[in-house]
N, C-alpha and C positions, 0 to 999 in steps of 0.2 A: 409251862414256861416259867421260869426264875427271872426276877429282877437282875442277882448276882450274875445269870449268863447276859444277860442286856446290856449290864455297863459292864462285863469284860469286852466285850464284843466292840465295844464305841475303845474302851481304854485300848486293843489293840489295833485302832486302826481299821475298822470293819464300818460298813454300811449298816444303816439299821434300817429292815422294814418295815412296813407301815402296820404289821402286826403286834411288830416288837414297840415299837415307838407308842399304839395303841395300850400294848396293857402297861408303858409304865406311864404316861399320861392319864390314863382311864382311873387305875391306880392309885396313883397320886390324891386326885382329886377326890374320888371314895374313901381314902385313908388305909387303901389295903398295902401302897408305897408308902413304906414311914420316908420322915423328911432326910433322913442322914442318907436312904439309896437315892433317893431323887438328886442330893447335894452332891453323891457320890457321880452320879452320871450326868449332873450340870458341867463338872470339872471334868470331867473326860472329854463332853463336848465343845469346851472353849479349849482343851489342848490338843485334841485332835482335827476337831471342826466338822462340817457338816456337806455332805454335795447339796447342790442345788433342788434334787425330788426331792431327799432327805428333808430338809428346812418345808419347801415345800406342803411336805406332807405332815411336819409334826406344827405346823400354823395352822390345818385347815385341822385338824384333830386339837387342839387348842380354841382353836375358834369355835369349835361345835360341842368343847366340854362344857358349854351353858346354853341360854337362850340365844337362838338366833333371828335378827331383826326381818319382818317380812316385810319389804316396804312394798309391795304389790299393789295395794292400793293406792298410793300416790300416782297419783297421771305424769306420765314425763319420765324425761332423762333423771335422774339422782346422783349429783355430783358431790362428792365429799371432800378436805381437804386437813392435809393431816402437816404440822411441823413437829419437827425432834426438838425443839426446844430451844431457847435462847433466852435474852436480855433483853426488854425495849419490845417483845414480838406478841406487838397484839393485831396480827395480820389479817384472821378471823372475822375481827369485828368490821374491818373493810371488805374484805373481796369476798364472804356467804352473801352480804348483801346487793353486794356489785353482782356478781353472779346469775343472782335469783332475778336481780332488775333486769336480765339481759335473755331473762328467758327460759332459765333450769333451774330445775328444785334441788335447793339446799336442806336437805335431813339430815343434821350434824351434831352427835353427840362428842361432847369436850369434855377435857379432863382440869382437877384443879392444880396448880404449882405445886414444886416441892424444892427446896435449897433455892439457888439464884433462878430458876427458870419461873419463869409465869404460866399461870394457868386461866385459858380462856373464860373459863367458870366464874373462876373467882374475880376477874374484871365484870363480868355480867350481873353478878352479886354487887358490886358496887356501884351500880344502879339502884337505889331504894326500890326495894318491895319484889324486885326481878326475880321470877318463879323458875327456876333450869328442872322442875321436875314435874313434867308433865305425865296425863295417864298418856298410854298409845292413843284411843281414839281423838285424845285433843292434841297429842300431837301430828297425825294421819291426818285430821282437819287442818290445822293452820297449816301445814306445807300444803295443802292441796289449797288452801284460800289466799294464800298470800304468798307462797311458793317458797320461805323458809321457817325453819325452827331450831333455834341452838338448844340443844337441853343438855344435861349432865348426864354422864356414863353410868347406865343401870350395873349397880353388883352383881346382876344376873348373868351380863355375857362377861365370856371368856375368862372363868373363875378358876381355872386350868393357870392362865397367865396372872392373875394377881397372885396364887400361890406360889409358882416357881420364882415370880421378880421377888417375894420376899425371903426366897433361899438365895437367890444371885446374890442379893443385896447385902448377905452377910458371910458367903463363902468368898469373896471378890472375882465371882465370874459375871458380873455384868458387862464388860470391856468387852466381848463377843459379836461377833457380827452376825451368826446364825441366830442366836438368842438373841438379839435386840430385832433384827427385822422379825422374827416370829412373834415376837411380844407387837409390836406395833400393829403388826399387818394380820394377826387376829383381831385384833380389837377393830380393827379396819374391815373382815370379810364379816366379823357377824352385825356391825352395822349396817349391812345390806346398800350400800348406794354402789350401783352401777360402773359408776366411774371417781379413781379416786386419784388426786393432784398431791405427792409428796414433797413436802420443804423441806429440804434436807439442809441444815445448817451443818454452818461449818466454821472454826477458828477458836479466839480461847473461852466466849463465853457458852461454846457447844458440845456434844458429845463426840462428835467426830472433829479432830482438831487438825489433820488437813484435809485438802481435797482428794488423792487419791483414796483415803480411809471413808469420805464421804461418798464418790463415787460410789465405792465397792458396794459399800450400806444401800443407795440406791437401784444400783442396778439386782442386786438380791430382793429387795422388797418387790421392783415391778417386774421381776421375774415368778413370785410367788403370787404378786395378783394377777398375774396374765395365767398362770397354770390354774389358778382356780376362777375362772371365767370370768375375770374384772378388762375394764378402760384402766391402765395406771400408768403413770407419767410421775416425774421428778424434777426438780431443778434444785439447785448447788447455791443454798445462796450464803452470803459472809455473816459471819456472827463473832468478828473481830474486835465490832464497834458494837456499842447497841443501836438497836433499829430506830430512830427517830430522837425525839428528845429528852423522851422521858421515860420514866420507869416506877411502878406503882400503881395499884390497880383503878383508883379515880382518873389520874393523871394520865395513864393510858387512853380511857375510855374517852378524854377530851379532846388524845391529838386523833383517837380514831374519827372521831367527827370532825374535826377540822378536815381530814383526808378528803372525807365525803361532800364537806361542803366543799373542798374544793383549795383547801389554801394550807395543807399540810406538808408535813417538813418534805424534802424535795426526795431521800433517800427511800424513807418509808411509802412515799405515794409511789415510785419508780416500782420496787418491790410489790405492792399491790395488784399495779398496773399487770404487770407479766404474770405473777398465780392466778390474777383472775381471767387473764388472755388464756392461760394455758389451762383451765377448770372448760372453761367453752369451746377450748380446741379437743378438748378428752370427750365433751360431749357431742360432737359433731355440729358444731355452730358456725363453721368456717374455717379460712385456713388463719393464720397471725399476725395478719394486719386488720382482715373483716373484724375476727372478734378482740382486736386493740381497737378498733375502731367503736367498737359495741361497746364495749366499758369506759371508753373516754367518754362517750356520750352521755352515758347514764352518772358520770362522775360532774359530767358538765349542766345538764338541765334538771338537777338535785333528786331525780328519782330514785337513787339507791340508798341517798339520805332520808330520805321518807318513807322509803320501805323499811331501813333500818330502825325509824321509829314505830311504823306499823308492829313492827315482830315484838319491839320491848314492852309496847302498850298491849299488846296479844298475854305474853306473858306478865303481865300485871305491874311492870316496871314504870318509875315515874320520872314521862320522857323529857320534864324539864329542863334535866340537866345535859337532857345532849342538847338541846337547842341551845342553854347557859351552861357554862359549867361553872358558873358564881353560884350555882344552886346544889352543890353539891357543899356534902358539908367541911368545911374546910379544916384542917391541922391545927391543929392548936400553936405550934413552935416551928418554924423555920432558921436555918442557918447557911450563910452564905459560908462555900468552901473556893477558896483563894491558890491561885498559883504558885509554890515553892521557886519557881524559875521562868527565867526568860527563854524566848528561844521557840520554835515549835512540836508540838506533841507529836513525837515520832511516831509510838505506838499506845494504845489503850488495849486493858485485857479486861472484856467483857464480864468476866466471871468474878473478877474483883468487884467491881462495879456493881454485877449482879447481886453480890455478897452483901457488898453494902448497902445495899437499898432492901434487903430482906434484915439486917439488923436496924434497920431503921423502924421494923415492921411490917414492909410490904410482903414480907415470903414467910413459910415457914422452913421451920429446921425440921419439925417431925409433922406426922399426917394430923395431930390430932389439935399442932396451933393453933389458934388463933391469926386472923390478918388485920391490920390498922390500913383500911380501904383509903384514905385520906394522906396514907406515911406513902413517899417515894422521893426519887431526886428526878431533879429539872435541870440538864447538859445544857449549857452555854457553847464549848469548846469541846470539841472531838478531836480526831487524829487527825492530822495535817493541819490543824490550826495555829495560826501565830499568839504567842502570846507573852506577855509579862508580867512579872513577880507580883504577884498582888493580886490580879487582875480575877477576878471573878470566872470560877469553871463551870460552878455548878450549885441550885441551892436545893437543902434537903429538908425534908417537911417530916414533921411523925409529934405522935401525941404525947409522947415521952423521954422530954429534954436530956437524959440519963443517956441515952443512945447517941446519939453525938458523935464524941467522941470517940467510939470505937468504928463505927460507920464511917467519919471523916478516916482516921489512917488507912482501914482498909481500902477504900476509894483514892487513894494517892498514891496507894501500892498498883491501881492498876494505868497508873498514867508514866510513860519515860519521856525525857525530853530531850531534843539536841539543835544542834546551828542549823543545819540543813530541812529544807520541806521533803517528806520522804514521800511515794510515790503513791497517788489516788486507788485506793482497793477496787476490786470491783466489787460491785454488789450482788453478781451474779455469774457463777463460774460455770457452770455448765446446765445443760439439759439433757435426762437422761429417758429415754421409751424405748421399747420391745427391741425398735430398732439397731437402738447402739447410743452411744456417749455424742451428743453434740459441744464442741469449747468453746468458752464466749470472749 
């Protein structure tokens, strides 16, 4: 077999089998595919595209070109959940723990941010002392003792998909819907959980910017975990706004506890609410008011607040600061950012926003940044809010007064304003399983 017949075969329009697909995958990763044929048949397959066994089958041959997770030992259901990304989304740190309070093991390895998206890790890190790098046997123990464990993404699985995202990422075929649910949903089957809950974001601070494009990205992913023996479910939720108030890895980790205590912003607990309903409906926990009813519960008589502290003190984190988050260490410089105009915010674009709060410090631009755990912005006013000239949007925190300024214009590029109050988003567009598309 030739590589050269592989991507003619994709370049005219051809099916590839799981033989063909095997040796340039296998390939690849051996180094027997140099990278210019691999880039050469990435671009065939974002301009031709992929069937459904196709994708299918070049995810579970990605997913097995490294370690694959045995969670065997873990007693119980294993419920995983994965978001494409956004602004404001530290969803994570509420519903693993809601979850786990309600009765399913959460083994959940995360990944760190990169541009305006956040990465669950790197909120956990900004926890003093918080370990995401556990061996197996202690991580196999605390899910089995306390029934969750967030850790960081070993180098080991699916090293097949960290090579080809960094040919995508310079040939500009990442925009691909075969190759992004394959990239995701390997990384998804070699973590081994049972059953896995997609947030598929959607609008300007996501990767799929509208809902038909997210749909599609949905229904392809739980199509590839249901071929290769998974529970997988989806829901469509908006990343037009960002998710709650804040943005920044300290600042995050405060409103996620406030969620849990009980008194967090009304959008992101809503959001919570339903990935965690729908993680216990993937596990057979009920139908979707039993387990809405199971996660109110455990949101209402503090138990998934204290299992989420059980898990930080497991991992060596110091859980003062979620009980205070005056205990975390604070920013050195804040600046309040003021309104240019009267009138209400029509629209906000999440990814300016996002931008801005990773020039601030909280994100990086390349893998090897550094993060200022302390830098982020604090929203006042969001989309549909009224407001006037002056009047205070938003204040931004970072250790390095120099940033300012560039953070504040970009953040004002992502606000429009007009006379009219324009129409309440939802926050949640659809539901998608084996079944078919549900619309909300």
């Amino acid at each position: 077999m030739r590589m050269y017949d592989v991507i003619a075969k994709k370049r005219d329009g051809g099916t590839l089998s799981r033989e063909e697909l095997a040796f340039a995958v296998n390939g690849f990763v051996s180094g027997q595919v140099p990278d210019y044929q691999m880039s050469a048949l990435l671009m065939a397959i974002y301009l031709k595209g992929m069937t459904g066994e196709e994708t299918a089958q070049l995810t579970d041959l990605m997913a097995h070109s490294g370690k694959m997770a045995d969670l065997s030992s873990i007693q119980g259901v294993k419920v995983d959940k994965h978001s494409t990304g956004g602004v404001g989304d530290k969803t994570t740190l509420v519903v693993a723990p809601v979850a786990a309070a309600c009765g399913v093991k959460v083994a959940k390895m995360s990944g760190r941010g990169l541009g305006h998206t956040g990465g669950t890790v790197d909120k956990m890190e900004a926890v003093p002392g918080t370990r995401i790098a556990l061996s197996e046997q202690e991580f196999f123990d605390q899910v089995n003792r306390l029934g969750i464990a967030v850790v960081g993404q070993s180098s080991e699985m699916a090293p097949a998909d960290r090579k080809m995202y960094a040919l995508r990422d310079v040939t500009a075929t990442v925009e691909s819907i075969p190759l992004i649910a394959s990239s995701i949903m390997s990384k998804k089957l070699a973590s081994g959980s049972d059953c896995i809950l997609l947030d598929v974001t959607v609008g300007t601070g996501a990767f799929m910017k509208t809902v038909p494009r997210a749909v599609e990205l949905a229904r392809l992913m739980v199509e590839i975990g249901c071929r290769n023996g998974r529970k997988v479910a989806a829901l469509i939720t908006d990343m037009d706004t960002p998710l709650g108030s804040c943005i920044g890895n300290s600042l995050e980790v405060a409103e996620s506890m406030e969620v849990l205590k009980g008194c967090g912003p009304e959008d992101l607990t809503q959001v919570c609410c339903q990935l965690a309903t729908n993680m216990l409906m993937l596990a057979g926990k009920g139908g979707e008011a039993e387990c809405l009813a199971m996660v109110k519960r455990v949101l209402a008589d503090g138990s998934a607040f204290r299992l989420c502290k059980e898990m930080f003190h497991a991992q060596s984190g110091d859980v003062r600061v979620l009980d205070d988050p005056r205990c975390f260490a604070p920013a050195q410089y804040q600046y309040d950012v003021c309104s240019p105009s009267d009138g209400f915010i029509c629209k906000t674009d999440a990814e300016k926003i996002g931008i801005a709060s990773m020039l601030l410090g909280a994100g990086r631009l390349k893998k090897e940044d550094s993060i200022d755990y302390a830098a982020g912005i604090r929203m006042y006013k969001k989309q549909g809010a009224a407001v006037r000239r002056g009047e205070r949007l938003a204040t931004f925190y970072t250790n390095d007064p120099a940033r300012f300024a560039a953070a504040e214009e970009t953040f004002l590029q992502g606000f429009s304003f007009g006379d009219e109050k324009p129409e309440q988003l939802k926050l949640i567009y659809a539901r998608v399983t084996q079944s078919g598309v549900e619309y909300f």
